[in-house]
CHARMM internal coordinates of N, CA and C (Angstrom, degrees):
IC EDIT
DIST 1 N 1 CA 1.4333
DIST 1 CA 1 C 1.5209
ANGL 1 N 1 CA 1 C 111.01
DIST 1 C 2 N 1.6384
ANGL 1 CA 1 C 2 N 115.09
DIHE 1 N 1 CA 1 C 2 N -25.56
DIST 2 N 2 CA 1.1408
ANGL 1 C 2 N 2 CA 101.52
DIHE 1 CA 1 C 2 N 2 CA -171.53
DIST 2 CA 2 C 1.6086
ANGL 2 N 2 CA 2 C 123.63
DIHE 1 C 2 N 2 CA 2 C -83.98
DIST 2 C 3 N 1.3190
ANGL 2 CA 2 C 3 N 98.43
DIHE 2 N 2 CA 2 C 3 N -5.43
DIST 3 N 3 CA 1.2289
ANGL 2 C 3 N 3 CA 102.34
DIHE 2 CA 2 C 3 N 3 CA 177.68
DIST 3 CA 3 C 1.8509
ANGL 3 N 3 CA 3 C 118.57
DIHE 2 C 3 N 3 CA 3 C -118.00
DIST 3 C 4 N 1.4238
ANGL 3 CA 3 C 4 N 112.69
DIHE 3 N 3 CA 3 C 4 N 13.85
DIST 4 N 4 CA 1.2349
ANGL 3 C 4 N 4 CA 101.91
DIHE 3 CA 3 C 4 N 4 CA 138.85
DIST 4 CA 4 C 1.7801
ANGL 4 N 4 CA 4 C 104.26
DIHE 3 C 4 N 4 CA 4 C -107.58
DIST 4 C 5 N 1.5591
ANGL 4 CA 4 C 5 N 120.78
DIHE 4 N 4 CA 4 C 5 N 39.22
DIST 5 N 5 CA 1.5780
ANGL 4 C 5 N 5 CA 102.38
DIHE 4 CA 4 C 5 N 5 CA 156.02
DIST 5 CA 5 C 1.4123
ANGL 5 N 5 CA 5 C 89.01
DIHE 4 C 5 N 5 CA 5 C -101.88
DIST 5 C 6 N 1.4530
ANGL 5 CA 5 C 6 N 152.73
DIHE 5 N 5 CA 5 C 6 N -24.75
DIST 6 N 6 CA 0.9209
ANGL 5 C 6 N 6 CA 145.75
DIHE 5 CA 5 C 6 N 6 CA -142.34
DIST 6 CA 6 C 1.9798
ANGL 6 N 6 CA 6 C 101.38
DIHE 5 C 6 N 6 CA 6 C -95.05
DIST 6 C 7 N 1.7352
ANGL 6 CA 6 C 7 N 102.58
DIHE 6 N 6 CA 6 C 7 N -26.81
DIST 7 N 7 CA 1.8553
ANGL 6 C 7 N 7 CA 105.91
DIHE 6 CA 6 C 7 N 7 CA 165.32
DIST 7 CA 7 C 0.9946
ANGL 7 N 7 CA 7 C 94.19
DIHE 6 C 7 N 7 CA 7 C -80.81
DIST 7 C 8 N 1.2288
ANGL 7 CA 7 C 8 N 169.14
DIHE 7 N 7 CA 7 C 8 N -4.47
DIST 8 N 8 CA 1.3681
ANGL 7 C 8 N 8 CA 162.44
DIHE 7 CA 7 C 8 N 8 CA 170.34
DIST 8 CA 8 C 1.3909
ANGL 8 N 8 CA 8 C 98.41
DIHE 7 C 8 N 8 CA 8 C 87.65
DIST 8 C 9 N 1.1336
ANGL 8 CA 8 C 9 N 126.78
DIHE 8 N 8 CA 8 C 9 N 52.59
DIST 9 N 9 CA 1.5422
ANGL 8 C 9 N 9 CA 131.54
DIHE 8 CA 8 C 9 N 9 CA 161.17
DIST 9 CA 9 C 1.4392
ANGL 9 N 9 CA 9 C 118.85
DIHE 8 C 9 N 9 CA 9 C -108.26
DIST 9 C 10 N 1.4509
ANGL 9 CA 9 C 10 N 117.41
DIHE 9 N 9 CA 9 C 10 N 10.81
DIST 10 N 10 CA 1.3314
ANGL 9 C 10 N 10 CA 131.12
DIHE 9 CA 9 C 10 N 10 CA -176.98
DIST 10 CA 10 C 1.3805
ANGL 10 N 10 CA 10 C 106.97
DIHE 9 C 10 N 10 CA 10 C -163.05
DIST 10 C 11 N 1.1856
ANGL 10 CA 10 C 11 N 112.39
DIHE 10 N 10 CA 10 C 11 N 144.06
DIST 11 N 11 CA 1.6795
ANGL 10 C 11 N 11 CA 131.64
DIHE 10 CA 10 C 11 N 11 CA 167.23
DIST 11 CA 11 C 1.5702
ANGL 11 N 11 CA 11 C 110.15
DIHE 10 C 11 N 11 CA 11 C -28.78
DIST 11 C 12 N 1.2340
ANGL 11 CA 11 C 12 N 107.15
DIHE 11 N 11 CA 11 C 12 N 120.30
DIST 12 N 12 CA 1.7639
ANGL 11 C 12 N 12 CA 100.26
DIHE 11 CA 11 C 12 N 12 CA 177.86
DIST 12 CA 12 C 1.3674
ANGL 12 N 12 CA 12 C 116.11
DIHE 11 C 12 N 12 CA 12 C -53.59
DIST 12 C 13 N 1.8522
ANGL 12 CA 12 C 13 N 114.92
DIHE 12 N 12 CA 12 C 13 N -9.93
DIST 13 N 13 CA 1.3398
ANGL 12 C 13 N 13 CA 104.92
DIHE 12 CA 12 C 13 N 13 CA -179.28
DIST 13 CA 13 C 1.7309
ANGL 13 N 13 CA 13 C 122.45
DIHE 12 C 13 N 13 CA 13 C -51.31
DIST 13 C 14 N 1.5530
ANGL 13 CA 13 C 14 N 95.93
DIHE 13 N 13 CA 13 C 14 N -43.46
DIST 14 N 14 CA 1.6107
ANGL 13 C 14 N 14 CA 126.70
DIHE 13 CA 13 C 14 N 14 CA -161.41
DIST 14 CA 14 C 1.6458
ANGL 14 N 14 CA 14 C 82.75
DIHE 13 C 14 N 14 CA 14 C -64.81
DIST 14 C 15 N 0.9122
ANGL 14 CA 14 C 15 N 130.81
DIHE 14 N 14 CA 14 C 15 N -28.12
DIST 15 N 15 CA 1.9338
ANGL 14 C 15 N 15 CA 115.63
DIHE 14 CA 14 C 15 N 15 CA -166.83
DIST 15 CA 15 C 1.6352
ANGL 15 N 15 CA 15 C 107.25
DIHE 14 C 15 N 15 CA 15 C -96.07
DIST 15 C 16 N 1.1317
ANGL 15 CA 15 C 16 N 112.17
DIHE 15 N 15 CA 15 C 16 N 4.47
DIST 16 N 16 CA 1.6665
ANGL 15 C 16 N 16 CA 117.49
DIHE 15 CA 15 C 16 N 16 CA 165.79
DIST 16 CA 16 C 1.1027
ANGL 16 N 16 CA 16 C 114.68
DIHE 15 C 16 N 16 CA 16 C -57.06
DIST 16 C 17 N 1.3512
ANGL 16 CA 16 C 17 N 146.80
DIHE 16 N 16 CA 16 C 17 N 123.80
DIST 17 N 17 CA 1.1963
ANGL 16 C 17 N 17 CA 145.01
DIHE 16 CA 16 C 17 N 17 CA 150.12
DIST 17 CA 17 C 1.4895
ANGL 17 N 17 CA 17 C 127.49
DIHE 16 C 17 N 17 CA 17 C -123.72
DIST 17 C 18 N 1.2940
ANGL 17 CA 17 C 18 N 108.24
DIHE 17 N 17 CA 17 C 18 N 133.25
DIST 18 N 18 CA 1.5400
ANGL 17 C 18 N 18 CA 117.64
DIHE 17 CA 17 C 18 N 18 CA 167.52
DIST 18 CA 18 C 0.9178
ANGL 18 N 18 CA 18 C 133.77
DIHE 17 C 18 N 18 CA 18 C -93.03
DIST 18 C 19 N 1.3698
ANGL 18 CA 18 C 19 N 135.20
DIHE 18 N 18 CA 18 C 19 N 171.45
DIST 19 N 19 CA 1.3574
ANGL 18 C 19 N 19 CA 124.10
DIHE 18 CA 18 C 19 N 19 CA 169.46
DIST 19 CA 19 C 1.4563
ANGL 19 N 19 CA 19 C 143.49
DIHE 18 C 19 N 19 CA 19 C -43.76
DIST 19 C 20 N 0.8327
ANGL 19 CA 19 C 20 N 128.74
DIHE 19 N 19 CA 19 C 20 N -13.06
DIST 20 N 20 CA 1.3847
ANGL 19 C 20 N 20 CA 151.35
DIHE 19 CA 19 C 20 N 20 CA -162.92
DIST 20 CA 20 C 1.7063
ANGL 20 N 20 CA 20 C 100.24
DIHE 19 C 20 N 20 CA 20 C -132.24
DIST 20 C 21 N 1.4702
ANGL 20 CA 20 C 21 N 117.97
DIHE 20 N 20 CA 20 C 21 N 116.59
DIST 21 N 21 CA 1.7405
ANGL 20 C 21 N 21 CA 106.54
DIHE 20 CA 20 C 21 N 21 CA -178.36
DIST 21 CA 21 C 1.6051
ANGL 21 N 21 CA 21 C 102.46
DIHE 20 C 21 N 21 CA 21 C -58.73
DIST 21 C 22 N 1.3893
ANGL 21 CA 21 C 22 N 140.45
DIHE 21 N 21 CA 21 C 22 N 55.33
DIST 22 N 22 CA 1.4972
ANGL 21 C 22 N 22 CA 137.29
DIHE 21 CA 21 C 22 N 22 CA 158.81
DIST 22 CA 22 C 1.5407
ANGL 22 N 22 CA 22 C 117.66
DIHE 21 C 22 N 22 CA 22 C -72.40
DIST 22 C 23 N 1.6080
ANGL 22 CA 22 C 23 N 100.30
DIHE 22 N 22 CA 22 C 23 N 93.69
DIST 23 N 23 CA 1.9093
ANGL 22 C 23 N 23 CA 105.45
DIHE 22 CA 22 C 23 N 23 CA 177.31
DIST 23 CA 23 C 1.4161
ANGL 23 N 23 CA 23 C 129.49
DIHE 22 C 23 N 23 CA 23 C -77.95
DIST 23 C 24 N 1.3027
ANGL 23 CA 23 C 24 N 114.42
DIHE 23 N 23 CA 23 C 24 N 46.50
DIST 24 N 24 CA 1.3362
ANGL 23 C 24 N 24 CA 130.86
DIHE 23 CA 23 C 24 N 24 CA -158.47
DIST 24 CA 24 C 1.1465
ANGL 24 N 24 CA 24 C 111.96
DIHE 23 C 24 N 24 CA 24 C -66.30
DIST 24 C 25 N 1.0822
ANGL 24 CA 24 C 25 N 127.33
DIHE 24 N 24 CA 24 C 25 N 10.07
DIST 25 N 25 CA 1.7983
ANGL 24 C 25 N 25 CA 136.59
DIHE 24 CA 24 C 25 N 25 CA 178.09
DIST 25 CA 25 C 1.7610
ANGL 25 N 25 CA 25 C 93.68
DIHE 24 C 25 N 25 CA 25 C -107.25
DIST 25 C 26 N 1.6549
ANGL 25 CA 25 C 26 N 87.21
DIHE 25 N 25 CA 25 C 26 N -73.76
DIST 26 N 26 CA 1.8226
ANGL 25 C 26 N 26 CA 85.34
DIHE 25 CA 25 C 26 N 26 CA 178.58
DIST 26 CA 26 C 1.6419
ANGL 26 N 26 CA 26 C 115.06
DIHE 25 C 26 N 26 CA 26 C -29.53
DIST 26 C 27 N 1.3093
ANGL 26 CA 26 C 27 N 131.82
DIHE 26 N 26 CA 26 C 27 N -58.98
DIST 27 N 27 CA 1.2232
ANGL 26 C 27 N 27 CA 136.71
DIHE 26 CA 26 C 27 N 27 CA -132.42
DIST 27 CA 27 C 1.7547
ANGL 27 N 27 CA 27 C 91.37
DIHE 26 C 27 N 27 CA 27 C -87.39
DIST 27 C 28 N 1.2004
ANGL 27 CA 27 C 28 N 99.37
DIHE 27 N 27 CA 27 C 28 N -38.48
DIST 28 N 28 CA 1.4870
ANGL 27 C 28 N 28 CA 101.75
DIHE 27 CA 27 C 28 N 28 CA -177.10
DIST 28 CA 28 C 1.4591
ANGL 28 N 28 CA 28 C 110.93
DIHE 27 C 28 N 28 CA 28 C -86.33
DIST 28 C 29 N 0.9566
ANGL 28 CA 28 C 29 N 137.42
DIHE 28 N 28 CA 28 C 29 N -5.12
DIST 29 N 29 CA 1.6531
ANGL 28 C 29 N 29 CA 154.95
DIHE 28 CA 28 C 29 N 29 CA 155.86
DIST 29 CA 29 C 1.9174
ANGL 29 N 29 CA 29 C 107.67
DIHE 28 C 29 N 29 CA 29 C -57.72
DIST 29 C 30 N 1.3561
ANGL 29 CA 29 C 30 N 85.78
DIHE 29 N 29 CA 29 C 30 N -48.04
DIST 30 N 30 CA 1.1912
ANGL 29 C 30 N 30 CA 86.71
DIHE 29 CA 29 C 30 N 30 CA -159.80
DIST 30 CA 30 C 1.3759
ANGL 30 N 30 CA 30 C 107.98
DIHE 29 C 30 N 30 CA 30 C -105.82
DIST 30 C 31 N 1.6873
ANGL 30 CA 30 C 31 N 127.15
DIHE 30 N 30 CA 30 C 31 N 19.06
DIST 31 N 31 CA 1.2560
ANGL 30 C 31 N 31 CA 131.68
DIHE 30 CA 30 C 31 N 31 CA 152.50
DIST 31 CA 31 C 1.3417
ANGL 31 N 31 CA 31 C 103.94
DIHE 30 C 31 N 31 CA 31 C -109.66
DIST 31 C 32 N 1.3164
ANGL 31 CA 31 C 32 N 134.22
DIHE 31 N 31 CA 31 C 32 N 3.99
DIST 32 N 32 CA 1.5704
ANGL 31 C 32 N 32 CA 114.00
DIHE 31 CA 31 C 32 N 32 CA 165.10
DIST 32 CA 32 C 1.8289
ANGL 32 N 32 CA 32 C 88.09
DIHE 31 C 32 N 32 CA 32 C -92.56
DIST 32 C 33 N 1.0391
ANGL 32 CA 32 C 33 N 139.92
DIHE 32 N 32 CA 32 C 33 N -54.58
DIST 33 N 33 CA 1.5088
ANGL 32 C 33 N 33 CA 116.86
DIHE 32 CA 32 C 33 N 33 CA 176.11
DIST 33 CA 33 C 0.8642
ANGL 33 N 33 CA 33 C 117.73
DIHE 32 C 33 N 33 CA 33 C 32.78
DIST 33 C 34 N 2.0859
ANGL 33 CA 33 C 34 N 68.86
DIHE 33 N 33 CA 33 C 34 N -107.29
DIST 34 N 34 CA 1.2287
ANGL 33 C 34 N 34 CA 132.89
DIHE 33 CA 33 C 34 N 34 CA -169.49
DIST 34 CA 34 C 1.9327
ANGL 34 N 34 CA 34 C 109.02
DIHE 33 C 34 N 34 CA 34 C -47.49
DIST 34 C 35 N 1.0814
ANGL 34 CA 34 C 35 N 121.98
DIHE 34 N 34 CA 34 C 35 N -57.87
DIST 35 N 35 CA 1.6424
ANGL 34 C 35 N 35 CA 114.31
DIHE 34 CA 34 C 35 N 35 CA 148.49
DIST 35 CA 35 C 0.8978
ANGL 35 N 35 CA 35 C 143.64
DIHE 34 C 35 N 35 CA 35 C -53.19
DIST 35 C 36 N 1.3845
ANGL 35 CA 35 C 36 N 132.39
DIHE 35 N 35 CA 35 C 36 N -17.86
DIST 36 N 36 CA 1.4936
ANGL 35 C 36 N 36 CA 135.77
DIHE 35 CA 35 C 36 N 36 CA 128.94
DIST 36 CA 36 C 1.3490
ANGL 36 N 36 CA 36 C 131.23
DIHE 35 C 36 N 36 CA 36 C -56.95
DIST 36 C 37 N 1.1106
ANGL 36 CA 36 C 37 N 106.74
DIHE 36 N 36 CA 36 C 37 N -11.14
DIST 37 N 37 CA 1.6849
ANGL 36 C 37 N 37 CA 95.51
DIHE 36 CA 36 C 37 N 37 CA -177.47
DIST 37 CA 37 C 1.6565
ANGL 37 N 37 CA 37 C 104.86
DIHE 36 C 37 N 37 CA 37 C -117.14
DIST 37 C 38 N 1.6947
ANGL 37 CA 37 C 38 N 103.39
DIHE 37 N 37 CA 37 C 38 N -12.92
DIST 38 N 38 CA 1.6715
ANGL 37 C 38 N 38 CA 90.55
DIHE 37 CA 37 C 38 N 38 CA 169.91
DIST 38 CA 38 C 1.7964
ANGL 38 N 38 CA 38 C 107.76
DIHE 37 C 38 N 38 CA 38 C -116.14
DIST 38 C 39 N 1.4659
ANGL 38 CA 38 C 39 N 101.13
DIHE 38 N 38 CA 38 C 39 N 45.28
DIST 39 N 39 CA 1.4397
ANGL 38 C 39 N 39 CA 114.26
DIHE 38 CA 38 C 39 N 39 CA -162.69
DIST 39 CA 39 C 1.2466
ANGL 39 N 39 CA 39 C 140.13
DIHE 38 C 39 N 39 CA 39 C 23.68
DIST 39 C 40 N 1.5011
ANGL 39 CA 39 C 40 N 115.89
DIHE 39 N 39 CA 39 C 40 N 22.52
DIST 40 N 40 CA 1.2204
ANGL 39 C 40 N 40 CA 136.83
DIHE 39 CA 39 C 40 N 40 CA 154.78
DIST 40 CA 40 C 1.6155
ANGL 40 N 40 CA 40 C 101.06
DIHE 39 C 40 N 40 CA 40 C 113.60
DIST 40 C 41 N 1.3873
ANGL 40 CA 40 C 41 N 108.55
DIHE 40 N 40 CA 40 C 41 N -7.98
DIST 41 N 41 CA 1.9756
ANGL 40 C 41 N 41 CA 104.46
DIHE 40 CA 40 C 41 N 41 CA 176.97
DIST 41 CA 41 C 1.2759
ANGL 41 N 41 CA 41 C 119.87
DIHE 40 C 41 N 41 CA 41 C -66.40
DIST 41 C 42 N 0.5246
ANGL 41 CA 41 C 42 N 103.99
DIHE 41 N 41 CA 41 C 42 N 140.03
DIST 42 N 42 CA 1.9539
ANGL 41 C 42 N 42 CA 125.25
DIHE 41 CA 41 C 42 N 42 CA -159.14
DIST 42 CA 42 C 1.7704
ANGL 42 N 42 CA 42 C 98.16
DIHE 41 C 42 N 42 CA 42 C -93.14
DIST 42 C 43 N 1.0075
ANGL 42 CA 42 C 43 N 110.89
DIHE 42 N 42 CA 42 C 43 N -13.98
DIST 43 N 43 CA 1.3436
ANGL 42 C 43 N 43 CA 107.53
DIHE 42 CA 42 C 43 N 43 CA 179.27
DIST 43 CA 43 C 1.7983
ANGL 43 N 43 CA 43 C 106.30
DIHE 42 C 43 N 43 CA 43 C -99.68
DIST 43 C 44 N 0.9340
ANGL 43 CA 43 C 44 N 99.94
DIHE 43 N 43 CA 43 C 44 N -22.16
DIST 44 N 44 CA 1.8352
ANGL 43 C 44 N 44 CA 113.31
DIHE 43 CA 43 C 44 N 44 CA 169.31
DIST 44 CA 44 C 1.4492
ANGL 44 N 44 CA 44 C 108.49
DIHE 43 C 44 N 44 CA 44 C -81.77
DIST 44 C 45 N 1.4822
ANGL 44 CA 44 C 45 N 125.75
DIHE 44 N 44 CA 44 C 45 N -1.42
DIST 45 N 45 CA 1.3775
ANGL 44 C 45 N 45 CA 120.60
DIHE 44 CA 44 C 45 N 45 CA -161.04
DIST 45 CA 45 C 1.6616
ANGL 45 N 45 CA 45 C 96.17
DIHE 44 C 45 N 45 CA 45 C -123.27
DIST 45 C 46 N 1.6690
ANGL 45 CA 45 C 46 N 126.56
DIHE 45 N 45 CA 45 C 46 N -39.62
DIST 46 N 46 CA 1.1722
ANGL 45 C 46 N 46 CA 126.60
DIHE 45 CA 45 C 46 N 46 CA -172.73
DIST 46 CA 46 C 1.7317
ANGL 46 N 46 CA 46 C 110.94
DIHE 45 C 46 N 46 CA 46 C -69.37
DIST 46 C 47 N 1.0211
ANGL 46 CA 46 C 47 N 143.86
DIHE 46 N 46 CA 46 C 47 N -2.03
DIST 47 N 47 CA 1.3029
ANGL 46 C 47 N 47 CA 148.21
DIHE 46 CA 46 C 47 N 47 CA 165.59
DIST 47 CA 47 C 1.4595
ANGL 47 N 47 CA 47 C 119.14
DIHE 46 C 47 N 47 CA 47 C -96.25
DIST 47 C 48 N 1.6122
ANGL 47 CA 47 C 48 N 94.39
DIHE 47 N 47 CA 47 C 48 N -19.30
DIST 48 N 48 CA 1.8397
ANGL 47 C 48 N 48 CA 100.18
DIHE 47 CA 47 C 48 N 48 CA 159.42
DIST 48 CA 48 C 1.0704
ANGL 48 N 48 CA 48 C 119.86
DIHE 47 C 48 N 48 CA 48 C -90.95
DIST 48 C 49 N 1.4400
ANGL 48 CA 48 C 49 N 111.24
DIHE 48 N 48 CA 48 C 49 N -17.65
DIST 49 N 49 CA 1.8661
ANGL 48 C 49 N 49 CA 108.11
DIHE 48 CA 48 C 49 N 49 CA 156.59
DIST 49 CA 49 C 1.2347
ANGL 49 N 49 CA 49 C 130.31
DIHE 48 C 49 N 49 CA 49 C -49.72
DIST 49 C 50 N 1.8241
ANGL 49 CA 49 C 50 N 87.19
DIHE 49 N 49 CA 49 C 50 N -77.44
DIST 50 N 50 CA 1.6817
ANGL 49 C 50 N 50 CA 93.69
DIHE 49 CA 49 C 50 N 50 CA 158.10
DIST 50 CA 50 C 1.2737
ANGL 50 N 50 CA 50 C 149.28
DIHE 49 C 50 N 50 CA 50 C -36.59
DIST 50 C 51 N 1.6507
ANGL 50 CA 50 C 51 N 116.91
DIHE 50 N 50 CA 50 C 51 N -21.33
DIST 51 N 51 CA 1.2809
ANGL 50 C 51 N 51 CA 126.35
DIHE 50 CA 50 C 51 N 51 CA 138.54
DIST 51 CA 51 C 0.9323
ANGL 51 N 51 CA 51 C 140.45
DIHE 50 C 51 N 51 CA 51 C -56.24
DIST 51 C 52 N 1.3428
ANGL 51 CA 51 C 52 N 119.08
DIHE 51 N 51 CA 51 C 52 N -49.53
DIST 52 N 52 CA 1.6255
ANGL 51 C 52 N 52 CA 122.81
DIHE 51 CA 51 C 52 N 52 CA 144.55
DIST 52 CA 52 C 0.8035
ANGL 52 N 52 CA 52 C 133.44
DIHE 51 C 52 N 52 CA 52 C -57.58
DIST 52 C 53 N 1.2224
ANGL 52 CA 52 C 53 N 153.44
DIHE 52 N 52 CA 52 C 53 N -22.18
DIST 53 N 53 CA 1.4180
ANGL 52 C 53 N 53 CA 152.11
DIHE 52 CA 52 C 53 N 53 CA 124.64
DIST 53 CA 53 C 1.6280
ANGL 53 N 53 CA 53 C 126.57
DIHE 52 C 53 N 53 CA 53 C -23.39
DIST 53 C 54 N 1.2602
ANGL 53 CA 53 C 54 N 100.34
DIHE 53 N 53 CA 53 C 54 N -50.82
DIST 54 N 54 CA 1.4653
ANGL 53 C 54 N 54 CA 100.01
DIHE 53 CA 53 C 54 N 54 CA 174.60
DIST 54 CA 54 C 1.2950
ANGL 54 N 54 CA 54 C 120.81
DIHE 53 C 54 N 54 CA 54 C -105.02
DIST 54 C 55 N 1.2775
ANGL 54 CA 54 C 55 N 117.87
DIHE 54 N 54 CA 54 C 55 N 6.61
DIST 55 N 55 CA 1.7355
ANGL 54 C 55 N 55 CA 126.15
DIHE 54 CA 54 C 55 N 55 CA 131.85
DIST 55 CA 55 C 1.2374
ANGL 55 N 55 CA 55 C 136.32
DIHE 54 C 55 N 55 CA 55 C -45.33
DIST 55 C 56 N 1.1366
ANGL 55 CA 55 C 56 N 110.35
DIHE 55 N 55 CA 55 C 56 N -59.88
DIST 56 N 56 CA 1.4637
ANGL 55 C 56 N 56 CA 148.75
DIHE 55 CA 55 C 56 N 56 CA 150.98
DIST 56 CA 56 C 1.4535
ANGL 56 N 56 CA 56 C 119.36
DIHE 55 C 56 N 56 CA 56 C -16.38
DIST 56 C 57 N 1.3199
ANGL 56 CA 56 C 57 N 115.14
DIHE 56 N 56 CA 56 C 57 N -80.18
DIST 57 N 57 CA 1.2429
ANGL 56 C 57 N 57 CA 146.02
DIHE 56 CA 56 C 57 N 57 CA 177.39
DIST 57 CA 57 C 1.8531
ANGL 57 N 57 CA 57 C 121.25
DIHE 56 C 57 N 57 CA 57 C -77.13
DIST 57 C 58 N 1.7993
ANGL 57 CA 57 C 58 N 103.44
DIHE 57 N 57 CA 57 C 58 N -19.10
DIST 58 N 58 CA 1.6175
ANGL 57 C 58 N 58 CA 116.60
DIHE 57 CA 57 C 58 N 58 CA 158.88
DIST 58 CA 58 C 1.4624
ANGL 58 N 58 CA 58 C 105.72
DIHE 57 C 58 N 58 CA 58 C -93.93
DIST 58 C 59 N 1.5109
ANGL 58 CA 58 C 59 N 130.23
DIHE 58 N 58 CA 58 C 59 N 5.60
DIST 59 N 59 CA 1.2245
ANGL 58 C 59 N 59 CA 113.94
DIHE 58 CA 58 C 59 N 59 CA 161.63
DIST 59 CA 59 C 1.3963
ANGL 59 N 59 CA 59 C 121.96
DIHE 58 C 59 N 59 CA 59 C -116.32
DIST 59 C 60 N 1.3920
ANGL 59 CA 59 C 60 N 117.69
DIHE 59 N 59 CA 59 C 60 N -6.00
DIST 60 N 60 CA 0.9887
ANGL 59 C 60 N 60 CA 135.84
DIHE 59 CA 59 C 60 N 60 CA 173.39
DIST 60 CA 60 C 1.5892
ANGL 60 N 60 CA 60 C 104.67
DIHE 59 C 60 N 60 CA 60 C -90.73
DIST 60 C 61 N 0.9979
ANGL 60 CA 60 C 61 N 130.00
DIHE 60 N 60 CA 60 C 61 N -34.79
DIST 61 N 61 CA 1.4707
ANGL 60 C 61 N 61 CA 133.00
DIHE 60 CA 60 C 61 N 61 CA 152.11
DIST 61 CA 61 C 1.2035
ANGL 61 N 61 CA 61 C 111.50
DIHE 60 C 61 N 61 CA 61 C -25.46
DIST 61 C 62 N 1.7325
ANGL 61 CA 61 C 62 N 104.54
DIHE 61 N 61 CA 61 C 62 N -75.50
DIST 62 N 62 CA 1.7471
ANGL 61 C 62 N 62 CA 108.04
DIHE 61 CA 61 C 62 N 62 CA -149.39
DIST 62 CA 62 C 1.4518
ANGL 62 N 62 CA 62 C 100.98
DIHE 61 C 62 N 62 CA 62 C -98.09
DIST 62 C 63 N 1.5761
ANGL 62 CA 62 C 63 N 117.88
DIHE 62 N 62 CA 62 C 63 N 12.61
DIST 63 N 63 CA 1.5876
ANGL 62 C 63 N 63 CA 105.78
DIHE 62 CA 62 C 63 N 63 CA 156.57
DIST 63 CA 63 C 1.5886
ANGL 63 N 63 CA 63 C 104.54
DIHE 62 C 63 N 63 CA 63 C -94.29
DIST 63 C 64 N 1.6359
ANGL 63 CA 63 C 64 N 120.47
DIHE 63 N 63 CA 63 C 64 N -25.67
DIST 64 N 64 CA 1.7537
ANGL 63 C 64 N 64 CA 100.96
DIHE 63 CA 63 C 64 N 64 CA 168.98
DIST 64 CA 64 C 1.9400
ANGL 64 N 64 CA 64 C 94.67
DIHE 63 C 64 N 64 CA 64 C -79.63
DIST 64 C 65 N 0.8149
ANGL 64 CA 64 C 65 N 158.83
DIHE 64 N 64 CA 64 C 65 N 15.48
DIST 65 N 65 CA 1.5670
ANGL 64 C 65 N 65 CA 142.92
DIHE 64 CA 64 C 65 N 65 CA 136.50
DIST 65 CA 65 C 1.1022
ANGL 65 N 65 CA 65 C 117.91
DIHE 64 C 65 N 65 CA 65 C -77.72
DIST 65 C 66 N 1.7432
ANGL 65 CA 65 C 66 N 125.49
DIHE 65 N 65 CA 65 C 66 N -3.68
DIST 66 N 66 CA 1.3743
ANGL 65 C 66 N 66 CA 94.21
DIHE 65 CA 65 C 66 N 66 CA 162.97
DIST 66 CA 66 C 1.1737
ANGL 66 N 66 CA 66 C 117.58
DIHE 65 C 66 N 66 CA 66 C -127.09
DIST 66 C 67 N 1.0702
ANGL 66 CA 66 C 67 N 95.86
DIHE 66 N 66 CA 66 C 67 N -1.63
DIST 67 N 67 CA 1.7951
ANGL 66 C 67 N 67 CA 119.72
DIHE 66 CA 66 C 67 N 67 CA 171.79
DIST 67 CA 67 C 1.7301
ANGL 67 N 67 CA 67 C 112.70
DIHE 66 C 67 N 67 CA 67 C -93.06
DIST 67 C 68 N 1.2100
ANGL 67 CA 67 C 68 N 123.95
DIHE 67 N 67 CA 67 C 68 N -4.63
DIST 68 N 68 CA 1.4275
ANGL 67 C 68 N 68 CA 133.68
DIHE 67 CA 67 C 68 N 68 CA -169.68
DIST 68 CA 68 C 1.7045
ANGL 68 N 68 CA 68 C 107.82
DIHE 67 C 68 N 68 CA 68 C -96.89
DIST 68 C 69 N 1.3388
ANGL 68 CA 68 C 69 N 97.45
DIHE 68 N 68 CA 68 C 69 N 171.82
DIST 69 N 69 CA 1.3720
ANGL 68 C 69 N 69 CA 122.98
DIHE 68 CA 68 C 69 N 69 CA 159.92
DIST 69 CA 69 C 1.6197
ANGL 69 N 69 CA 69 C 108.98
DIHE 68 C 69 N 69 CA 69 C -11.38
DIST 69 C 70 N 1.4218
ANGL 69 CA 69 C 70 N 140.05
DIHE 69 N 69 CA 69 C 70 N 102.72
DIST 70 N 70 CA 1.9009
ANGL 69 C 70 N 70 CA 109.14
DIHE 69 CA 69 C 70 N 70 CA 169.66
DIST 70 CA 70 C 1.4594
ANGL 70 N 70 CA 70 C 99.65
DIHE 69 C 70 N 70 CA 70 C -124.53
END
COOR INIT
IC SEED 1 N 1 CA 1 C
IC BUILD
């Protein structure tokens, strides 16, 4: 994000950076969304975890399978 705020395709907020990669704009950007668009039910939100989660963990998988032990 921070570097399309820096093409001016995003709020100069998003191109702030500190020392530490902490995206504390992004992250909070992107949990009001995400609560706006599944109107804040928590039961509309736990199966989008679980998607992410096992996204997550199938890509982190098959880069230690191909990058691992053969």
């Amino acid at each position: 994000m921070s570097l399309l705020a820096r093409d001016s395709w995003l709020p100069d907020l998003f191109g702030l950076r500190t020392e530490r990669p902490v995206y504390r704009w992004e992250v909070v950007a992107v949990a009001v969304l995400l609560l706006i668009t599944v109107n804040a039910d928590t039961h509309r939100m736990i199966p989008l975890f679980a998607i992410g989660v096992f996204i997550g963990f199938t890509i982190s998988q098959s880069g230690l399978d191909r990058h691992g032990a053969a």
